[in-house]
C-alpha positions in Angstrom: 28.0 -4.0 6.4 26.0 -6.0 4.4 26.4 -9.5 4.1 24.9 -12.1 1.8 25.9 -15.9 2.5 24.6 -18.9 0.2 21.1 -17.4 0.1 18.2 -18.8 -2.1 14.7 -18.1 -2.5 11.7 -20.0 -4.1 8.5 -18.8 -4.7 6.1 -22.7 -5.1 8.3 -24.9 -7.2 10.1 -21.8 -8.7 14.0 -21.1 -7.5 14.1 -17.5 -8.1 17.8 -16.9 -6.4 20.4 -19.5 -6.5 22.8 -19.9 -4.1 24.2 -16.4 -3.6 27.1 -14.8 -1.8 28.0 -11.4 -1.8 29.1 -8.7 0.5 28.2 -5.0 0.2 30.3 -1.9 2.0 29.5 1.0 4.0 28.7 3.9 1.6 29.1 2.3 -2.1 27.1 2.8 -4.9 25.7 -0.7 -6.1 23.9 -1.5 -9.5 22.0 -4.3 -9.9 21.1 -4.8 -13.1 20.0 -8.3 -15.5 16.9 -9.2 -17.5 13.2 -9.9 -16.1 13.0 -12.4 -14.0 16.1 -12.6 -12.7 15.4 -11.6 -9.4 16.2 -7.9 -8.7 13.2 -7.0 -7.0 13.1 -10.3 -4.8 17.0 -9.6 -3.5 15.6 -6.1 -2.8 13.1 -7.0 -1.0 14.7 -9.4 1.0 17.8 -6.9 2.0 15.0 -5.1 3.3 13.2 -8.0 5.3 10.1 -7.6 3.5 10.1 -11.4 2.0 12.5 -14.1 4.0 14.4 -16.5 2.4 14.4 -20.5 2.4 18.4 -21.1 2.9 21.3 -18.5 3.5 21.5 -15.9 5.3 21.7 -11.7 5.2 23.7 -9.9 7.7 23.2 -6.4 7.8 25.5 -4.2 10.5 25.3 -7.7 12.5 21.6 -8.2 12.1 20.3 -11.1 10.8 17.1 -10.1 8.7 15.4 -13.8 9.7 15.5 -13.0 13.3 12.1 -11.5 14.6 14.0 -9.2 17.3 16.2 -7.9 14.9 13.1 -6.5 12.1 12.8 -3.5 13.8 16.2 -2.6 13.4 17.0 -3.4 10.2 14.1 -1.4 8.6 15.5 1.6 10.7 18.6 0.9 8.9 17.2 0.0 5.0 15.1 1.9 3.0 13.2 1.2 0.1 11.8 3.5 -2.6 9.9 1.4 -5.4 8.9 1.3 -9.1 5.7 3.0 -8.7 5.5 5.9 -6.1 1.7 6.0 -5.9 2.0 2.4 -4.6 4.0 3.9 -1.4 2.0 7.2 -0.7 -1.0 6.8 1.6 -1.6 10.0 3.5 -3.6 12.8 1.8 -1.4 15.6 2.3 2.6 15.6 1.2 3.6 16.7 4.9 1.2 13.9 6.6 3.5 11.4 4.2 6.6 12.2 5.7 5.0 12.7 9.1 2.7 8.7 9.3 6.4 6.7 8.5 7.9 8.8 11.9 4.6 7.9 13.7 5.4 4.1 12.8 8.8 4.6 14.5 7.4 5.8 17.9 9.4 9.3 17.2 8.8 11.6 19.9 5.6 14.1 18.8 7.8 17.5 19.6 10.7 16.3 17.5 8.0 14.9 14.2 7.8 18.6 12.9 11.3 19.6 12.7 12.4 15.9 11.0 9.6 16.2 8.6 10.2 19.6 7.5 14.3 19.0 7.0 13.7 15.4 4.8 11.2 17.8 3.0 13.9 21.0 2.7 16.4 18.1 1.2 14.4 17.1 -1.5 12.9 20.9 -2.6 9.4 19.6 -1.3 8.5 22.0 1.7 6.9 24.3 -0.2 4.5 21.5 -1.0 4.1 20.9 2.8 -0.1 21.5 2.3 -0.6 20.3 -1.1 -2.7 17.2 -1.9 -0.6 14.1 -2.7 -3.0 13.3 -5.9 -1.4 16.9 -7.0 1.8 15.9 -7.2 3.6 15.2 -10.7 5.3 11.6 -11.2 8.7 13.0 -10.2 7.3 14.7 -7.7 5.6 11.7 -5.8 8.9 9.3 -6.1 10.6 12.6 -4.1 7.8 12.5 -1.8 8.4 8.7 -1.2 12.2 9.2 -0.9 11.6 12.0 1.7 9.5 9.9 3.7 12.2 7.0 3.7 14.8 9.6 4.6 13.1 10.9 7.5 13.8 7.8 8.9 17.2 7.8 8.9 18.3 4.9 7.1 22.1 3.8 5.7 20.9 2.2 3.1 18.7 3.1 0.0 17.6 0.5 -2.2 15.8 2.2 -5.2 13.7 -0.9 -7.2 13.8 0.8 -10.8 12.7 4.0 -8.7 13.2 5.9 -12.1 11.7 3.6 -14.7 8.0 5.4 -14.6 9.3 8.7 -15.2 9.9 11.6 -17.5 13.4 12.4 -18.5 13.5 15.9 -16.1 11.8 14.0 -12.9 14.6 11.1 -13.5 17.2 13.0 -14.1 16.5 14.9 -10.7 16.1 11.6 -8.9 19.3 9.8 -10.3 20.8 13.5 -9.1 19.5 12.8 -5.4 20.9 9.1 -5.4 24.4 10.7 -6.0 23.9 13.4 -3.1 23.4 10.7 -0.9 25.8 8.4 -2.0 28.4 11.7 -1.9 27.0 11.8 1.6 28.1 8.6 3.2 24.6 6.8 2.2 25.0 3.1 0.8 22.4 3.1 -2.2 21.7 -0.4 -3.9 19.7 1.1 -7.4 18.3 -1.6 -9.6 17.7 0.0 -13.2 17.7 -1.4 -16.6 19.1 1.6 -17.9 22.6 1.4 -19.5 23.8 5.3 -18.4 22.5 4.6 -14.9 25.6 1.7 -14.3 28.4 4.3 -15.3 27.6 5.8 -11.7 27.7 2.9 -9.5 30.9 2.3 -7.8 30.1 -2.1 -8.2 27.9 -3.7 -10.5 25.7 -7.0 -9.7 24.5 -8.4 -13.0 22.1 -11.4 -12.2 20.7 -14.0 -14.4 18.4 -16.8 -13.9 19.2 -16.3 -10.0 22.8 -16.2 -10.2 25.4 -13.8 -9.7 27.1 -13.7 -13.1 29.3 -10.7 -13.0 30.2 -8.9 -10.1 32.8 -5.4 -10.3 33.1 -2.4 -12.2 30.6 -0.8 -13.5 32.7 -0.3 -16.6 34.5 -3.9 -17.5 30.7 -5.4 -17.3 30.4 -3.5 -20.7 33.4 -6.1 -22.3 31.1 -9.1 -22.1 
């Protein structure tokens, strides 16, 4: 489904990923985990097409994410939730969120309401359908965000240390959600530093300096 081939990335005279290959299937659970710098959040970004890479190339259900036709399609198909929620949330109201990202797709108007209110229902916001976004508690907001990238309808979730800015109860119930939708045929790629997090991934990607260094289970990557 997704497929990584000698891929590298430089940012000036700095090679942040080196010469990478790796493949990801249909509905697993992927860690990514490795120290600062070692370019998490730049793979992220580019399995979503939001950067493009120098060499290599990234295959997603066939689409190649350096090919301008194909854009469209692969951000139908990946979602991204980031670090910091209130970086993602524009709209003034919690049910405008959910609604602007369908407006982007060109979603037809009589079918906007009923897609907004179910990605809502599924993460226990629609009873915060009116209220202000500013209202909203931390864990609340990174729901928000996820219910707005679920309205689209993506297969794959990438989640860029989606938990690191919150309190123990709103990530507890978001690392809950990532299993829901991993449980329900959703690939989810979560980047964390956070040693319990791993023990639910199905793989784990540990990068370093812009290599892969260990790629497998989640629990021999705690032998070395």
């Amino acid at each position: 489904m997704i497929n990584v081939e000698n891929l590298s990335k430089n940012f000036g005279n700095l090679k942040v990923l080196k010469n990478i290959s790796f493949s990801i299937e249909k509905g697993e659970y992927l860690c990514i985990i490795g120290k600062n710098g070692s370019g998490k959040s730049t793979l992220a970004k580019l399995l979503a097409a939001l950067i493009f890479q120098q060499e290599g190339t990234i295959r997603i259900f066939g689409y190649d994410t350096k090919n301008q036709k194909d854009l469209l399609n692969i951000r139908k198909i990946v979602g991204i939730i980031f670090q910091n929620p209130e970086e993602q949330i524009i709209s003034t109201t919690v049910f405008d969120e959910v609604i602007f990202a369908l407006e982007n797709l060109a979603i037809p108007r009589e079918d906007i309401k009923e897609i907004a209110e179910k990605a809502l229902k599924n993460l226990n916001l629609l009873e915060y359908k009116d209220k202000l976004t500013y209202q909203l508690s931390g864990g609340e907001k990174q729901r928000l965000a996820i219910a707005s990238i679920l309205a689209m309808g993506p297969e794959i979730l990438i989640f860029d240390e989606a938990t690191s800015m919150l309190d123990p109860v709103g990530k507890k119930e978001v690392l809950r959600i990532m299993k829901e939708l991993n449980s329900q045929g959703k690939t989810i790629i979560h980047i964390t530093h956070d040693r319990d997090d791993i023990l639910e991934a199905s793989k784990v990607m540990l990068l370093s300096e812009g290599e892969i260094k260990y790629l497998g289970s989640p629990y021999k990557v705690f032998d070395n």
